[in-house]
N, C-alpha and C positions, 0 to 999 in steps of 0.2 A: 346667191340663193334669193329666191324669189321673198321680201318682208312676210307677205303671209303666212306661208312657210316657215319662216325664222321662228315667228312669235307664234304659231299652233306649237312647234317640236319644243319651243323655252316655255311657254304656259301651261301646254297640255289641252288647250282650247282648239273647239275644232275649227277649220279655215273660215268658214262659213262664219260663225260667232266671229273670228277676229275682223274678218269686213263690216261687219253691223259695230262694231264696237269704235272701228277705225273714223269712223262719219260721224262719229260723237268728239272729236276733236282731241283724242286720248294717244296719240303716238307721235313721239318726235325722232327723228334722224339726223346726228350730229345739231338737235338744237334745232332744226326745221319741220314744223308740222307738216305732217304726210299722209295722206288719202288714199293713194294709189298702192293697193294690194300687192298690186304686178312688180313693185319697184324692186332693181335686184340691189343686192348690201351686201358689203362683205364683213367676215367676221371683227374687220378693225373699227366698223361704224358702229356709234353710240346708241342705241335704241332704246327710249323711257317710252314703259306703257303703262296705261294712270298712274302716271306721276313717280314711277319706279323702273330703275334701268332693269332691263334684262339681260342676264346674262346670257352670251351665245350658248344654242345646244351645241349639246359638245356627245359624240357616241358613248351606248352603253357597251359594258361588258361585264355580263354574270355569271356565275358559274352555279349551278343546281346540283342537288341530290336528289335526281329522278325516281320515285319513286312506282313498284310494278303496279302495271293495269294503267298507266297514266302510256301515252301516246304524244311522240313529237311532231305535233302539229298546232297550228295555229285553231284552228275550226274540227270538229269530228263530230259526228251524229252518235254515235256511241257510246265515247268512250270519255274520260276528265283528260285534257291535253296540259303539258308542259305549260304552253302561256296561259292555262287557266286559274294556273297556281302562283302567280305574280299577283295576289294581290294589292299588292303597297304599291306597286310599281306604278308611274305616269305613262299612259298612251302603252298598254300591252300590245296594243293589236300593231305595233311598230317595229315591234320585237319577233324575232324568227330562231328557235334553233340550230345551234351549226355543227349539220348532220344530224344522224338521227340514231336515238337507241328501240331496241324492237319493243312491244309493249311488255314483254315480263324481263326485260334487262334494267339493273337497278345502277344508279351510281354517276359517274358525271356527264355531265351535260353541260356544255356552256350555249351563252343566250347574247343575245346581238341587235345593233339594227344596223349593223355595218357592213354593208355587204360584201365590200369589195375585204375587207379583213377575214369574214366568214369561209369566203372562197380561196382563199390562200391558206387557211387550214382544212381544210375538206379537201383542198387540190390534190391527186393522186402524185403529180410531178413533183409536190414536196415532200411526198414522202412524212409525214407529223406522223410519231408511234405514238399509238393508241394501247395501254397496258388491259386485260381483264380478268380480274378473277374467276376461274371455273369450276364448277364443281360436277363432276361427271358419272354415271351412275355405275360404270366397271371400273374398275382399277387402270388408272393410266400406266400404260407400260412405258419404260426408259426409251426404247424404240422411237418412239411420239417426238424425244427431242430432233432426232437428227431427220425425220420423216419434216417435222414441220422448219426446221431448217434449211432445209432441199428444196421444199415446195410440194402441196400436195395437189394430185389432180382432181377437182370437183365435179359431181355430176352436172352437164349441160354445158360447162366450161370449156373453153377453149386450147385458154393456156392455163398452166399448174399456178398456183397462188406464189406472189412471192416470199421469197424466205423471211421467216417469224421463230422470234424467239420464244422457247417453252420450258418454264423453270416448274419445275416438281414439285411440291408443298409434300404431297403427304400421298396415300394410294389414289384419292379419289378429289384431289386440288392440287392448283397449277395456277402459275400466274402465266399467259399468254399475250406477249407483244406485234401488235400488225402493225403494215404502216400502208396498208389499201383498208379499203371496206365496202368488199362484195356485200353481197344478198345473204343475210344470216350468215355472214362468214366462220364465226366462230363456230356455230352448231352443226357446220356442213364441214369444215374440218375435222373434228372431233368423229362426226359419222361417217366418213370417208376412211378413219382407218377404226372402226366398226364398234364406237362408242357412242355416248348420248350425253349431252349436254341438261345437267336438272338445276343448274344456278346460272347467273351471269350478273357478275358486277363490274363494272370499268370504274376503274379507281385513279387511273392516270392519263394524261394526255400529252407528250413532249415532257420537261422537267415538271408539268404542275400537276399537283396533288391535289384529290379530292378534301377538300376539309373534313375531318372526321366529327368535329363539332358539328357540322349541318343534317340536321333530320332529314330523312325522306323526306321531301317535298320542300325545304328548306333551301335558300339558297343568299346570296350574297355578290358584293360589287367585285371582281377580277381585283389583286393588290396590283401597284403600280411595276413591284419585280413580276408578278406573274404574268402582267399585261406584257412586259419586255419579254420574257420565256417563250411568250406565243406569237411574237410577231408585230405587237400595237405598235 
């Protein structure tokens, strides 16, 4: 990794600032004063800057309680997005959602600047169940289980969705497990065998559980068992 790099993602200072700063004689490598931005370092080298080592960045992983009307995007003309609600957090605009919930779906969300982690849960070929609670405005009929079990065929779709599991709550909730994520999947399901979708909350992702302590818009560091659960 290129040092200017290192020490913007370890201080949070942007590249630019660390080269004005580097030419004031303020950065040493393994004990050697360093000038050169470009210089690549791994994370076993020593790096003090003013007079204080920094520790290598190391990736985030967050998990959120997405809150409705908020939108998983980095930027949006509209609307309050996901990373706009990381206040506390160093360097948000670093940070990307992995995958996305529609704007009135409430519940978790996790948050990243790791890409290559991000895509191996999102990847379709792995299959990561995704749980959500539904709440529907007819009565879900018993039928609904083995229909979404089977596979339902979607308008515009090609092929039928694949088999998801559909646990009953009550006439009108259901906890519903996918392990793809079409386009409004859960909502075109649901109206595919001629019901309407008036809640959505995703409360699970593989073994990890939404915190039920986290507010709407609330969110928190992934624990080190959870980070293992998902793949870290």
């Amino acid at each position: 990794m290129r040092l200017d790099k290192y020490l913007s993602q370890a201080t949070g200072l942007s590249r630019k600032e660390v080269k004005r700063l580097m030419h004031k004689n303020t950065v040493t490598v393994n004990g050697e004063l360093v000038r050169d931005p470009s210089l690549h370092i791994s994370l076993d080298d020593n790096v003090v800057f003013n007079d204080g080592e920094v520790a290598a960045p190391t990736p985030r992983y967050l998990m959120m309680n997405k809150p409705e009307g908020v939108v998983c995007a980095n930027d949006d003309p509209l609307h309050p997005t996901v990373i706009s609600l990381l206040y506390d957090e160093p360097r948000p605009d670093s940070l990307h959602t992995v995958g996305r919930l529609d704007i009135d779906t409430t519940g978790l969300i996790l948050i990243t600047d790791d890409g290559q982690w991000s895509h191996r849960v999102t990847a379709p070929k792995h299959k990561m169940p995704k749980r959500y609670h539904v709440t529907t405005v007819d009565p879900i009929p018993e039928s609904a289980i083995d229909d979404f079990a089977q596979g339902v065929q979607l308008h515009n779709e090609p092929q039928p969705t694949k088999p998801a599991s559909l646990v009953i709550i009550n006439e009108h909730e259901a906890f519903l497990t996918l392990t793809e994520g079409k386009y409004h999947q859960v909502k075109r399901m649901f109206a595919a065998i001629g019901n309407k979708v008036e809640a959505l909350h995703r409360d699970a992702i593989a073994d990890v559980l939404l915190d039920d302590t986290l507010a709407p818009g609330e969110y928190r560091e992934l624990t080190q068992q959870e980070q293992e659960l998902l793949g870290v």
